[in-house]
N, C-alpha and C positions, 0 to 999 in steps of 0.2 A: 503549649505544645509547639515545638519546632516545627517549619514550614519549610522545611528541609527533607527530601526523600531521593530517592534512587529507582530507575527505573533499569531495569538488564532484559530487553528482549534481544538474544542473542543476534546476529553474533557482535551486539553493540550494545554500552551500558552507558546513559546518561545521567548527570546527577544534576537536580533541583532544586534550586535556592531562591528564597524567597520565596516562595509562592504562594498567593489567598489563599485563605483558610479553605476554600471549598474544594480546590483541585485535587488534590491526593484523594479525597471521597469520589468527584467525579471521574477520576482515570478509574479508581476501585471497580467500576460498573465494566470496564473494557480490559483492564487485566489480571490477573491473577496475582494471589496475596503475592507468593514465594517468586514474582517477576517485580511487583510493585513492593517498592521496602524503604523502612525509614533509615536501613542500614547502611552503611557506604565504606561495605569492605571488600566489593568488586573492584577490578581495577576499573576505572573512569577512562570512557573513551571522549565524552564530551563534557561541558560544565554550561548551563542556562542560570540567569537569574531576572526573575521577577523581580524589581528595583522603584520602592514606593517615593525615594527619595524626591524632595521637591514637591510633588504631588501632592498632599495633603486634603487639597480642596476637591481633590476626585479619587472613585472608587479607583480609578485606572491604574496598571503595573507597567513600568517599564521592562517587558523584554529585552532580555540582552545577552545575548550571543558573542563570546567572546569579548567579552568586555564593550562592544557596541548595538547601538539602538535595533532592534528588527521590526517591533510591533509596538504602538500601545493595546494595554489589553485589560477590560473590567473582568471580575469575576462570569459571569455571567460568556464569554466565549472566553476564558485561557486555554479550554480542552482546545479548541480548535486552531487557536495560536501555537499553541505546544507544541501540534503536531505537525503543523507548515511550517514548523522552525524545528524540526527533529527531519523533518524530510530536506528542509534546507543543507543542513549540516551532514549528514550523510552524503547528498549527491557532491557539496562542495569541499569539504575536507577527506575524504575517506575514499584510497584509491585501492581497497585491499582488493576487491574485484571489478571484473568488467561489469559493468552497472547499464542497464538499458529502465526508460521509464513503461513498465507493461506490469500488468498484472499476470500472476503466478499462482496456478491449482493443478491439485495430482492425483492419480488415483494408482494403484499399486505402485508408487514409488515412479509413474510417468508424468512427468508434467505436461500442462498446453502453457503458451505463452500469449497473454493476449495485450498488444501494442496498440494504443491507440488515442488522438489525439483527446483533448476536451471537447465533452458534448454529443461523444461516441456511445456512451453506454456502458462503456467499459467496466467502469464499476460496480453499475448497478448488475451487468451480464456476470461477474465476478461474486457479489454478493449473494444471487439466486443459483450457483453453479457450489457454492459453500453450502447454502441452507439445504442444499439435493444431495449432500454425503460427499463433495470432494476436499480435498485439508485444503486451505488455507497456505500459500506461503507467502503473497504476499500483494497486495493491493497497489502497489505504488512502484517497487523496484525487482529488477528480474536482475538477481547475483549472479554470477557466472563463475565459478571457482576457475584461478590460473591454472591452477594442477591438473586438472583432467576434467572439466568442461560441466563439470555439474550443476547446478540450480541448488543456491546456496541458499532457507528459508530466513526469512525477516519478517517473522508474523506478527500485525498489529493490526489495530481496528480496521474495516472497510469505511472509507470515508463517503458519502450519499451528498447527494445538493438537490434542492426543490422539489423538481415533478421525482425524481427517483425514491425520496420517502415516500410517498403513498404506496408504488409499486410494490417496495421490499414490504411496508405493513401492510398489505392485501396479503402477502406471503409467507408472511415470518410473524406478523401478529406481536413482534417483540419489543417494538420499539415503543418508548413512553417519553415524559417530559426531561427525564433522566439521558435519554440518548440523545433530543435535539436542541438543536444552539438555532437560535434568532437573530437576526439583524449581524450578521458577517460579512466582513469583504465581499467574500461567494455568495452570499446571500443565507437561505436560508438550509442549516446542515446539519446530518444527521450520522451516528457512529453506529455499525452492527459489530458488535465483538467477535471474536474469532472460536470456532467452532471446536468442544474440550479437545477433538481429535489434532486437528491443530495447531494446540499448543500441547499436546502430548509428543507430535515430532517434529517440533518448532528447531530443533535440531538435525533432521534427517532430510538432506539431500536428496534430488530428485533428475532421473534422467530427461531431458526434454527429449520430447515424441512430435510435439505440433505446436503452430503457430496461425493463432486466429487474429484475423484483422479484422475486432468487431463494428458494425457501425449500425446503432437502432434506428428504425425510419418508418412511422407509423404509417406512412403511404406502401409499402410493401405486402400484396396480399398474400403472397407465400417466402418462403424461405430462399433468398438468392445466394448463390455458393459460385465460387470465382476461386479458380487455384494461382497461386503465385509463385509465378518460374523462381528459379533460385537465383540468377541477376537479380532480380527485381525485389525477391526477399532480401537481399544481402544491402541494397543500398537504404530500405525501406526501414532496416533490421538499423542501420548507421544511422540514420537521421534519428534515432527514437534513444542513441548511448549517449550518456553522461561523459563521460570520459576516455573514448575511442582512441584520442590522440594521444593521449598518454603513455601507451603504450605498444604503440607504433607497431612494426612488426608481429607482436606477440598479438595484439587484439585481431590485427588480420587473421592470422589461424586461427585461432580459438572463434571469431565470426562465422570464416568461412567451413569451419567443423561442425558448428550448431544450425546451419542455414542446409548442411547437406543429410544431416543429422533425421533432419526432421520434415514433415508432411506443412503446407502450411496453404493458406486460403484465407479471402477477404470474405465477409461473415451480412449479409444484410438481412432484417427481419423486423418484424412487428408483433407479434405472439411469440410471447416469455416460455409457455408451456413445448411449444417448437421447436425452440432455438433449444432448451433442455433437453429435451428426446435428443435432436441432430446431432448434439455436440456428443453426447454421448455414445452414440452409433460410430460416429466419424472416428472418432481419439479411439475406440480399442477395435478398429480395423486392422 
């Protein structure tokens, strides 16, 4: 069987070459048949290949991004190589939107944006805000359409690292041997697949409403809530885009439209069940 497949989660389709026998079964677990396909009659926005060459005396694959080295990678973590070289490749080739690094969820077509460095929580606040009924658009990148300011979805797995899996399996109960990966650059990591609702409008745009700047702190006995002037959002909102400069004058309006757009606030808390309630109070104010 060809070790050759295609992945199309919109609004980008990569194709896969080479890859260990096991990958195409373990992506199967995080996406769906008719996104995950052995077919490659999408157009191709990007091209990976797993590369055994040389290697012989080790399980390991050469990742290779554009014809150059990114990773070595044994079966056993490619999930997780994949997808730090799928996120690489988006933020560094692909200028079709203004691109910020923040996670993206919505609930009647309103999104929140939540910006925030590593080690914030961010994901895992993303992950528990998914498993409580909000879609999914995106774990990693917040699209910004040039045309008229929307929240364009990119939805794939939520990525988890260490103390964060237990959190989500006290809550989701879902994860198994099937979801986590051992001994990783990041340590030890875990993937929650994206909710059927999801990837039912893995295509539908979403207006942003708010902007949370989460930061977990289990020294926090209640919920602390801190509003952010719109200065202060707009250069906060800069430091967190991929590709601001690029587009010079145009990313300035289109920033300074979603910064006036929207309600936004720095997030601190240590109760998951909390932060759940607030979030959801605050966003349909």
């Amino acid at each position: 069987m060809t070790n050759d497949f295609t992945l199309h989660t919109s609004p980008f389709t990569v194709q896969v070459r080479g890859a260990p026998n096991s990958l195409f079964q373990q992506l199967s677990h995080f996406y769906p048949a008719e996104i995950l396909t052995r077919s490659s009659e999408q157009f191709i926005d990007f091209v990976v290949d797993f590369d055994k060459n040389g290697r012989f005396w080790s399980n390991e694959h050469d990742f290779r991004i554009a014809g150059q080295h990114f990773r070595y990678a044994s079966p056993s973590i490619a999930v997780p190589i994949f997808e730090w070289g799928f996120n690489w490749l988006v933020t560094s080739f692909s200028n079709r939107f203004l691109t910020f690094h923040a996670a993206v969820l919505a609930k009647n077509d309103r999104a929140v944006i939540l910006p925030a460095p590593p080690g914030s929580g961010k994901s895992t606040m993303c992950a528990l805000m998914m498993l409580h009924g909000w879609r999914l658009l995106s774990d990693e990148h917040c699209f910004v359409d040039r045309t008229n300011g929307h929240i364009v979805p990119f939805v794939r797995p939520i990525s988890l690292k260490n103390n964060s899996i237990e959190v989500i399996q006290r809550y989701y109960g879902g994860l198994n041997s099937q979801h986590v990966f051992n001994d990783t650059l990041k340590g030890r990591m875990a993937y929650v697949a994206p909710s059927a609702e999801s990837w039912r409008q893995s295509t539908q745009t979403a207006a942003a409403t708010a902007i949370v700047f989460p930061q977990y702190a289990k020294d926090v006995e209640t919920i602390a809530v801190s509003e952010v002037p719109q200065a202060e959002l707009f250069m906060a909102m800069l430091e967190n885009s991929f590709n601001f400069s690029v587009f010079g004058e145009q990313a300035f309006h289109l920033l300074a439209d979603l910064v006036s757009d929207v309600k936004a606030c720095r997030l601190r808390y240590s109760n998951n069940e909390a932060m759940l309630e607030w979030v959801e109070q605050w966003a349909n104010q």
